[in-house]
Backbone as numpy.savetxt, mean C-alpha at the origin, in Angstrom:
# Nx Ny Nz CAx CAy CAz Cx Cy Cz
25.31 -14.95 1.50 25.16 -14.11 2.66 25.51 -14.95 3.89
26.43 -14.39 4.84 26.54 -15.18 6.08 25.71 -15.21 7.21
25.73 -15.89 8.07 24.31 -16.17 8.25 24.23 -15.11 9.77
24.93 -14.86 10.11 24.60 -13.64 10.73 23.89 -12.59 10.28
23.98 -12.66 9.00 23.89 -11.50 8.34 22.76 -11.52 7.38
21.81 -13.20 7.48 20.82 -13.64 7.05 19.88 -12.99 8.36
20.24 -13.67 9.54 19.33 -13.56 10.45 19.15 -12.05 11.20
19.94 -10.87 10.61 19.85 -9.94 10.84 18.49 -9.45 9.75
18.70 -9.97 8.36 17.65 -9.71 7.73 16.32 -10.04 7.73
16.41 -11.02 7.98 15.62 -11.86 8.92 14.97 -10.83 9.49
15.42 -10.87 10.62 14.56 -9.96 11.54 14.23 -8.22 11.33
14.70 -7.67 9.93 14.71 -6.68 9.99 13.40 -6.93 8.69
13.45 -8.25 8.00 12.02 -7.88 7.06 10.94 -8.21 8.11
10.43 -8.84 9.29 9.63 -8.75 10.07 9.54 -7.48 10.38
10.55 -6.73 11.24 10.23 -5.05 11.55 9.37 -4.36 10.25
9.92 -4.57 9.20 9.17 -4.06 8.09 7.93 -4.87 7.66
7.79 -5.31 7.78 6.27 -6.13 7.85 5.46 -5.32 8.85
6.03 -5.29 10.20 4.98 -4.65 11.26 4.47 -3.55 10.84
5.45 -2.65 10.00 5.09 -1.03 9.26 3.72 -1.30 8.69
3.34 -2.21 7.98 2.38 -2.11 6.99 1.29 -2.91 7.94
1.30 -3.85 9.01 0.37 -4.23 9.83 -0.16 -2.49 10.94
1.23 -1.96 11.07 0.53 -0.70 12.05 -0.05 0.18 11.39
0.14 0.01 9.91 -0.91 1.31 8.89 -1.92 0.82 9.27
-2.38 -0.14 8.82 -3.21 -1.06 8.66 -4.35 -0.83 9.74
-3.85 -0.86 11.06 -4.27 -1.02 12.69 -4.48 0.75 12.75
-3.86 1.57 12.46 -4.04 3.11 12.65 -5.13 3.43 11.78
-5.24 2.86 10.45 -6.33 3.41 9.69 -7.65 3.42 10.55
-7.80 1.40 10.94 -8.98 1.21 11.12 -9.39 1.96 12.88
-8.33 2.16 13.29 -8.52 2.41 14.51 -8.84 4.33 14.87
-8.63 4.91 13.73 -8.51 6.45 13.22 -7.38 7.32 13.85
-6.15 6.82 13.81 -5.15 7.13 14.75 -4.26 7.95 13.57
-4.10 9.55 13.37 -3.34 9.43 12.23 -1.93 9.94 12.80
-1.92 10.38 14.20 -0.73 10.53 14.34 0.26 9.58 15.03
-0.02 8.11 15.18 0.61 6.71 14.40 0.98 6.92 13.66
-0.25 6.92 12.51 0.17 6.75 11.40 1.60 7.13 10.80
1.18 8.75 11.03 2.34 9.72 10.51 3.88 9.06 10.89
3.55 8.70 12.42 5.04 8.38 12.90 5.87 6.96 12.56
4.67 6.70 11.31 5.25 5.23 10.69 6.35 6.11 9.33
6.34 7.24 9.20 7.04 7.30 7.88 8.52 8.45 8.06
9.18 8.33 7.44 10.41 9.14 7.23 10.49 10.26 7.67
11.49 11.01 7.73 11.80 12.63 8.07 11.33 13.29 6.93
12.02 12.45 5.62 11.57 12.69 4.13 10.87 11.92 3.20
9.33 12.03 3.88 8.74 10.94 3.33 7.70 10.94 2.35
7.48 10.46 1.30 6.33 10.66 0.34 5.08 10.12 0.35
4.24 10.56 -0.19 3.08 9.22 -0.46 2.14 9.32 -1.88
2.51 9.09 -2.44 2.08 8.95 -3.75 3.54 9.66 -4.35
3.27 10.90 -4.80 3.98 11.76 -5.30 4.49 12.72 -4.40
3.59 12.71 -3.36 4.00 13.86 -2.22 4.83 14.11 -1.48
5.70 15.09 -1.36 6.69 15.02 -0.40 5.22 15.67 0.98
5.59 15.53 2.04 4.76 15.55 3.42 5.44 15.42 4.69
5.33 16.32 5.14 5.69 16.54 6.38 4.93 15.90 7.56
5.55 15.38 8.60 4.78 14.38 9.47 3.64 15.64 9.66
3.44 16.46 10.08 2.55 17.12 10.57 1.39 17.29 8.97
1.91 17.85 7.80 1.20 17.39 6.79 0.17 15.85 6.36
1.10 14.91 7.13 0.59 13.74 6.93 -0.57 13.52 7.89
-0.37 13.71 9.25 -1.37 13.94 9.97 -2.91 14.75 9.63
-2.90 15.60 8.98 -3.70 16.20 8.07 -3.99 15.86 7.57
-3.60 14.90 6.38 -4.29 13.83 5.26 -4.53 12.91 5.73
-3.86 12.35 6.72 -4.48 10.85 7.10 -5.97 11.47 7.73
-5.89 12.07 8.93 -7.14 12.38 9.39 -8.24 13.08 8.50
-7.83 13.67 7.08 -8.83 14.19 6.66 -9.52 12.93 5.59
-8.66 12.02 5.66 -9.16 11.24 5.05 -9.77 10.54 5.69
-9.50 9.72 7.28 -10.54 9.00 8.32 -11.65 9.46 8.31
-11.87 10.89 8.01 -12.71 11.48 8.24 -13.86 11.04 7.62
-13.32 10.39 6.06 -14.64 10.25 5.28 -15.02 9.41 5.15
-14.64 8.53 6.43 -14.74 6.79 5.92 -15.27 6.28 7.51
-16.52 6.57 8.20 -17.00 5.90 9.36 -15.87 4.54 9.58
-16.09 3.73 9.03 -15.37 2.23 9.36 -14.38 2.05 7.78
-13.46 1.29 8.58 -12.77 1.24 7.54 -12.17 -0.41 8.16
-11.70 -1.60 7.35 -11.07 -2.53 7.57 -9.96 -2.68 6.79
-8.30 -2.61 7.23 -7.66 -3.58 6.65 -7.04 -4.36 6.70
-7.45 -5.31 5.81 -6.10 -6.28 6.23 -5.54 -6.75 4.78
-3.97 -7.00 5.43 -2.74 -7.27 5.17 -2.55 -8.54 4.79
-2.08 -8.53 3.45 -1.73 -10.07 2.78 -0.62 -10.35 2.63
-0.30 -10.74 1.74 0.92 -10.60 0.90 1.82 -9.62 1.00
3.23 -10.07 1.46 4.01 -8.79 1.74 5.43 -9.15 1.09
6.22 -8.53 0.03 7.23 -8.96 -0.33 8.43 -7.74 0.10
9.50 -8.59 0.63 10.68 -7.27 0.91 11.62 -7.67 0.46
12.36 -6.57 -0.40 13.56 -6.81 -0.93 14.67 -5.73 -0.60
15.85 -6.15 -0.11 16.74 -5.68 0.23 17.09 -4.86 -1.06
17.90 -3.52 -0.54 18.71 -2.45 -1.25 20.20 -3.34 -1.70
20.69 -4.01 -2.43 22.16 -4.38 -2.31 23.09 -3.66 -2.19
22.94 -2.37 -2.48 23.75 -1.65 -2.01 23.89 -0.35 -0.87
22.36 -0.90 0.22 22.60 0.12 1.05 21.82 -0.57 2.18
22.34 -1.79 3.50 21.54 -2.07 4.29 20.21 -1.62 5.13
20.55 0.35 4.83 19.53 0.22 5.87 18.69 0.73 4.35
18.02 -0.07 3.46 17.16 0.50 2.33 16.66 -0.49 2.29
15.05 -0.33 1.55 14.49 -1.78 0.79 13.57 -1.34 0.30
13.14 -2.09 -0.15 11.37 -1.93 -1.48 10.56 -3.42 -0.89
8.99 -2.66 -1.20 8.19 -4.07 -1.13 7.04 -3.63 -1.85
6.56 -4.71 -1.93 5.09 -4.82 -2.15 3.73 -5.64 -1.48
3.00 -4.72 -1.32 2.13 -5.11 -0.35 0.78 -5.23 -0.67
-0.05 -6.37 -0.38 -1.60 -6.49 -1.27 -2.32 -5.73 -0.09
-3.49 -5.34 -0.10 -4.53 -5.02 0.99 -5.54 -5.35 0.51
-6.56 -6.22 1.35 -8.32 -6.01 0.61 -8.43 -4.83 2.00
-9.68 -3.65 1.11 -10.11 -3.08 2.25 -11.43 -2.77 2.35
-12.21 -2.85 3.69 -13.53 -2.90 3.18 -13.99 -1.55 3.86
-14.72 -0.32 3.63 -15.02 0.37 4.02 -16.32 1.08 3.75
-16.74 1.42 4.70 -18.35 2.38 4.58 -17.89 4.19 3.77
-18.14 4.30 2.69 -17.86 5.34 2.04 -19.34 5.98 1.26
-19.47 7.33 1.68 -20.35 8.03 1.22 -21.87 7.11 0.72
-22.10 6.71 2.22 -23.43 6.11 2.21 -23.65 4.95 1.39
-22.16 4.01 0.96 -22.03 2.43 0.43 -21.09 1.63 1.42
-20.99 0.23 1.32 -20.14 -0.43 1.90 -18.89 -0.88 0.08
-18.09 -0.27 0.44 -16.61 -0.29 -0.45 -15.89 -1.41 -0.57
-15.55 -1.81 -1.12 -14.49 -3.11 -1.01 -13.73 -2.63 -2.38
-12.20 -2.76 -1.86 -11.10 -2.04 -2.56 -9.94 -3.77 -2.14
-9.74 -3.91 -3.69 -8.38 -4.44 -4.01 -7.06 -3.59 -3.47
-6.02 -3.71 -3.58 -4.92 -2.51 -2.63 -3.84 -3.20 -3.23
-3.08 -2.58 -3.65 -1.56 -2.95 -3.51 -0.19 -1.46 -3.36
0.37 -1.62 -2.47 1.22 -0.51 -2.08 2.74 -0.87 -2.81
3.10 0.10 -3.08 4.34 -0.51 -3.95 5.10 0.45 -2.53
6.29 0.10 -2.19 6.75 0.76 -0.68 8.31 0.77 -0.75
8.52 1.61 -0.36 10.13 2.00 -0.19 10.52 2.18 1.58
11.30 1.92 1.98 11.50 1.77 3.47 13.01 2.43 3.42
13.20 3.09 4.54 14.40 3.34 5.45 14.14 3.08 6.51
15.95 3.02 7.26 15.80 2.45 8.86 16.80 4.47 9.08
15.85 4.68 9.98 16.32 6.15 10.54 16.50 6.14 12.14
17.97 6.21 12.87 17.67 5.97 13.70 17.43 4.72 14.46
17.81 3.12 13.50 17.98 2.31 14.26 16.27 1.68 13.91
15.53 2.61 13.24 14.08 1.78 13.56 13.99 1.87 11.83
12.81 0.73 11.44 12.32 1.14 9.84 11.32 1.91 9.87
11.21 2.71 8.93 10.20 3.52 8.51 9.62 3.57 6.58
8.65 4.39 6.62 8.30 4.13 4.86 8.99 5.22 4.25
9.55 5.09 3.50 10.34 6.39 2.70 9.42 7.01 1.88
8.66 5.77 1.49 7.57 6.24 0.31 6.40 5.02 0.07
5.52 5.73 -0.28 4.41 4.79 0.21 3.61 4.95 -1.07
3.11 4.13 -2.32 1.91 4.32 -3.57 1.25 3.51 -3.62
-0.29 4.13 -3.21 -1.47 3.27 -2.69 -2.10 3.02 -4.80
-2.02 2.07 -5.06 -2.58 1.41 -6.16 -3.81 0.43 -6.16
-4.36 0.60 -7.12 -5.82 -0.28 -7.01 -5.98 -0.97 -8.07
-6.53 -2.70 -7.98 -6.68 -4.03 -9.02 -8.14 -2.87 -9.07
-8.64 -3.17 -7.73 -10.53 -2.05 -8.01 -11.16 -1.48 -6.85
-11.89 -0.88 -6.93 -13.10 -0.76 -6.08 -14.59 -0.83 -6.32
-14.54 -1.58 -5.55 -16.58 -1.12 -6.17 -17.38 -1.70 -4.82
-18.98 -1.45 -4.91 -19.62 -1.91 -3.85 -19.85 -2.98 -3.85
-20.07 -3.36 -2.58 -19.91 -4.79 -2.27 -21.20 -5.81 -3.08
-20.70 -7.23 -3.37 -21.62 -7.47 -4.76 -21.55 -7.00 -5.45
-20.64 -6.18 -6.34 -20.42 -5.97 -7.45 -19.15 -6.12 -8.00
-19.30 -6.93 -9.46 -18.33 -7.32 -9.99 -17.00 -6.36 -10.69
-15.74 -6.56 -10.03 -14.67 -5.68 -10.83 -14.63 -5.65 -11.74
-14.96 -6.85 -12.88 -14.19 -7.13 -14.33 -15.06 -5.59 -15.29
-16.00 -5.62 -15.17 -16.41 -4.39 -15.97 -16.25 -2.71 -15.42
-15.78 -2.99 -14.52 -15.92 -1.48 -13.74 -15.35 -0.34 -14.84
-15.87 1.14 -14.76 -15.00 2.00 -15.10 -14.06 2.43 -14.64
-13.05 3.18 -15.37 -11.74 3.49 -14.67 -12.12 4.41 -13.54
-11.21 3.90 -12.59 -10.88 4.27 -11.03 -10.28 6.24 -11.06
-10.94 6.95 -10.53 -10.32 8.37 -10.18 -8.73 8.64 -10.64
-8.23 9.49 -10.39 -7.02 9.95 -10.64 -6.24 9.28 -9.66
-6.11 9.42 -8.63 -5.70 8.85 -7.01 -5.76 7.96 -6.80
-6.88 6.43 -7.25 -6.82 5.33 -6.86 -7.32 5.05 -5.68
-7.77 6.17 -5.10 -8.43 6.14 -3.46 -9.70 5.27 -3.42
-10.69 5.53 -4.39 -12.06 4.88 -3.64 -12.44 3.75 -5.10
-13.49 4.04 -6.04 -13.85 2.93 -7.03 -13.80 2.71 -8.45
-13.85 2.01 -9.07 -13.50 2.05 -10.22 -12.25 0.98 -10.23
-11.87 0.41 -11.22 -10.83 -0.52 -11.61 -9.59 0.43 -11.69
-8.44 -0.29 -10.92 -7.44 0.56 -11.12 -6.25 0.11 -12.05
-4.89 0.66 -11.44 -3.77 0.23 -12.34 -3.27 -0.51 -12.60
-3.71 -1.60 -11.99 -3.16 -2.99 -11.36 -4.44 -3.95 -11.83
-3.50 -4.98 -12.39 -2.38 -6.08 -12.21 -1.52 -5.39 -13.71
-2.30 -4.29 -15.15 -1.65 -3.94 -15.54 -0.08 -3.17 -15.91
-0.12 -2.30 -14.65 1.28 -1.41 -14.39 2.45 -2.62 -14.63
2.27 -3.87 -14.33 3.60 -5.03 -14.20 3.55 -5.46 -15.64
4.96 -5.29 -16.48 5.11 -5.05 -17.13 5.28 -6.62 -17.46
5.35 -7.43 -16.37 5.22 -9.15 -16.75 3.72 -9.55 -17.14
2.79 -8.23 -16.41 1.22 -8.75 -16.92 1.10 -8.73 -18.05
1.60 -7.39 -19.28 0.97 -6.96 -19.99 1.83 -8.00 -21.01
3.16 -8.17 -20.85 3.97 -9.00 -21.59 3.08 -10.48 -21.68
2.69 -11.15 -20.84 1.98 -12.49 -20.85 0.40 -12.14 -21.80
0.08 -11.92 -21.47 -0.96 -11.13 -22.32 -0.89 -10.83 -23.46
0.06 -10.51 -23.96 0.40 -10.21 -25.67 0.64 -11.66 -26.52
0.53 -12.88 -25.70 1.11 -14.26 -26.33 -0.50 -14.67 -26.86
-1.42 -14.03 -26.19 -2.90 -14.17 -26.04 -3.30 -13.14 -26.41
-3.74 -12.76 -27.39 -4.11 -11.92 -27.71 -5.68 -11.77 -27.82
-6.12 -12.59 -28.58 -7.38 -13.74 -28.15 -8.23 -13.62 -27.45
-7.85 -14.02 -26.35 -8.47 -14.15 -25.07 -8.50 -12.43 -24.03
-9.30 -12.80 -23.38 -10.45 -11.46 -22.76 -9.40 -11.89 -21.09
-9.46 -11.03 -20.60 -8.57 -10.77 -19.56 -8.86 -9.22 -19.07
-8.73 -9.11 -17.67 -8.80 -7.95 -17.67 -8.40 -6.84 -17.41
């Protein structure tokens, strides 16, 4: 890659980094029509196709149920489309800690994320909120029961299993307890 053309990327996986710091900042701050205006014309989230004004609706009906909410942003990987500059994929960790239905929550997070640039700016094309777990605070993940349909609040989720490098390393060990 020439290096113009490094430092264009460069600066365009930072723009996409900020996407997942301003979810992040809108959740805790209860802002959902931010939020909304972080994602596509045609944008999903889970499975959903959603209309910004739809999204606004779910984000806020979901602030709704969560007095405080914290997140923060770890680990962020972006990988270019090779065959379409303004495209990319990432993956993104979150711990999040939140007051939910009269507990304090602490949720593992990982977003698997699809991005377009619309208009000169990035946005999320598609957004799948995944969970290592949830459970209340002081309490241990490794035994949890399975996590809801959605992955939203507790229970052990799909993750670190869904990576098909986890389950592969794991089969050499068969043995051994992992979880």
């Amino acid at each position: 890659m020439e290096r113009n053309r490094r430092l264009e990327w460069a600066a365009d996986v930072v723009e996409i980094q900020q996407l997942a710091y301003r979810y992040a900042i809108c959740t805790d701050a209860k802002d959902p029509e931010g939020m909304a205006a972080l994602f596509a014309r045609d944008a999903k989230l889970g499975d959903a196709s959603l209309t910004r004004e739809e999204l606004v609706e779910r984000f806020a009906n979901s602030f709704s149920r969560s007095p405080v909410c914290i997140l923060n942003v770890g680990n962020h990987l972006v990988e270019t489309d090779p065959d379409d500059p303004d495209r990319a994929s990432g993956t993104v960790y979150c711990r999040c800690e939140a007051e939910w239905q009269g507990t304090w929550l602490i949720q593992q997070i990982v977003y698997l994320d699809e991005y377009i640039r619309e208009d000169g700016k990035w946005l999320f094309l598609k957004r799948h909120h995944l969970l290592f777990y949830g459970a209340e605070l002081g309490q241990s993940p490794i035994e949890l029961p399975p996590s809801d349909a959605a992955e939203l609040t507790d229970g052990k989720g799909s993750m670190p299993q869904r990576w098909q490098t986890y389950r592969d390393f794991w089969k050499k060990f068969p043995d051994r307890k992992h979880y």
